[in-house]
VEXDREN-2710 file (C-alpha; in Angstrom, 1 decimal):
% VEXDREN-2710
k/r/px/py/pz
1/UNK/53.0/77.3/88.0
2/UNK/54.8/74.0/88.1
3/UNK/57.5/73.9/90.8
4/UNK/60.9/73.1/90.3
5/UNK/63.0/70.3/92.7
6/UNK/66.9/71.0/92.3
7/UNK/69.1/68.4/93.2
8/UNK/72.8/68.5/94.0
9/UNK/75.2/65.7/95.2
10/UNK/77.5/66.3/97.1
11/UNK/81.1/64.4/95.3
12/UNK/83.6/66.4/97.5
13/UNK/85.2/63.7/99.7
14/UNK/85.6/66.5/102.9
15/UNK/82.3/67.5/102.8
16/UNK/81.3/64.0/103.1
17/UNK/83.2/63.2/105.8
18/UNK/82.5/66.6/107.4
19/UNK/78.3/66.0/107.3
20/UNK/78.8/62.5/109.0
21/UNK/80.7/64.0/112.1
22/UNK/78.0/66.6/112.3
23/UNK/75.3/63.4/112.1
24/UNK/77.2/61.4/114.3
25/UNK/77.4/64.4/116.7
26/UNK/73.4/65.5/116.5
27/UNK/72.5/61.9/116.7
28/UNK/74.1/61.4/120.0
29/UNK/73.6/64.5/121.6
30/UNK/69.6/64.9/120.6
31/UNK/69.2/61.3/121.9
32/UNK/70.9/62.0/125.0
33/UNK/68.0/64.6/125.6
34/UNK/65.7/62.2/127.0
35/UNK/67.3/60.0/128.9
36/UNK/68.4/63.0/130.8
37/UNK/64.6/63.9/131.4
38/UNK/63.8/61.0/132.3
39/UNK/66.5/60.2/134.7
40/UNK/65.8/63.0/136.5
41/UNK/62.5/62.5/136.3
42/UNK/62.9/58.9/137.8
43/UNK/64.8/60.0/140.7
44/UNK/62.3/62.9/141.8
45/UNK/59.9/60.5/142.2
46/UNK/62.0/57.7/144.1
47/UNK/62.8/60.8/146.7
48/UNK/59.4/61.2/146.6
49/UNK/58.6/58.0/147.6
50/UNK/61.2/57.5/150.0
51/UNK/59.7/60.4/151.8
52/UNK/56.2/59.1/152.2
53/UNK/57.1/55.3/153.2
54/UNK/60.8/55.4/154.3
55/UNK/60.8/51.8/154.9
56/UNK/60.5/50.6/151.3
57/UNK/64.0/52.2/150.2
58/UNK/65.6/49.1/149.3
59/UNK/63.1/47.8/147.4
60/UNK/62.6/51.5/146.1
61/UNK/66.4/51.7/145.1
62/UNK/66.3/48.5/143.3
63/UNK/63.8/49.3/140.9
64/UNK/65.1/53.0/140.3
65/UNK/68.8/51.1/138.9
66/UNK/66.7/48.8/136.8
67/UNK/64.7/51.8/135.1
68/UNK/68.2/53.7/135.1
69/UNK/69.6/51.1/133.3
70/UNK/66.9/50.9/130.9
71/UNK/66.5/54.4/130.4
72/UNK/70.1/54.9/130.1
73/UNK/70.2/52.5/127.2
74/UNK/68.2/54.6/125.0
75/UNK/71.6/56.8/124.8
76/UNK/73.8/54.2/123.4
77/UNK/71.2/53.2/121.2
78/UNK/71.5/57.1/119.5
79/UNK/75.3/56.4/119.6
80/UNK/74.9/53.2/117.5
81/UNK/72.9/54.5/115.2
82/UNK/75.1/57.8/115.0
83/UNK/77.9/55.2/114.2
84/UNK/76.0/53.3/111.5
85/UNK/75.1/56.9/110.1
86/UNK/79.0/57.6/110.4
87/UNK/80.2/54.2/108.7
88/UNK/77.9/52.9/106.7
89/UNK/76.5/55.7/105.0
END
């Protein structure tokens, strides 16, 4: 039994417009996901830390901002690509 693929386009302008502000919106808010995890995840384990050798916090703190930072990124990297899925698409 030979299986049939149906194809539509979709030509209205609105609905266009309408499925790249739902793109733009999943984009950004499934890639905000886990950065959240792992920011939480990073500073449960710097309070760990700080807990078992109290006298390393500054160097402690330092490297929790860097991995912040970099961890943080990853969000506005699933914003940019929400806003080439928005523009250029």
């Amino acid at each position: 039994m030979p299986v049939q693929v149906v194809s539509q386009t979709i030509t209205n302008p609105s609905m266009v417009s309408a499925a790249k502000t739902i793109t733009l919106g999943l984009s950004t808010g499934l890639g905000a996901i886990g950065p959240g995890v792992g920011v939480g995840y990073i500073m449960g384990k710097t309070i760990e830390a700080v807990a078992r050798q109290p006298e390393l916090r500054g160097e402690l703190l330092s490297l929790t901002f860097l991995g912040l930072a970099l961890t943080e990124a990853i969000t506005f990297y699933a914003l940019l690509m929400g806003f080439v899925a928005f523009f250029l698409a």
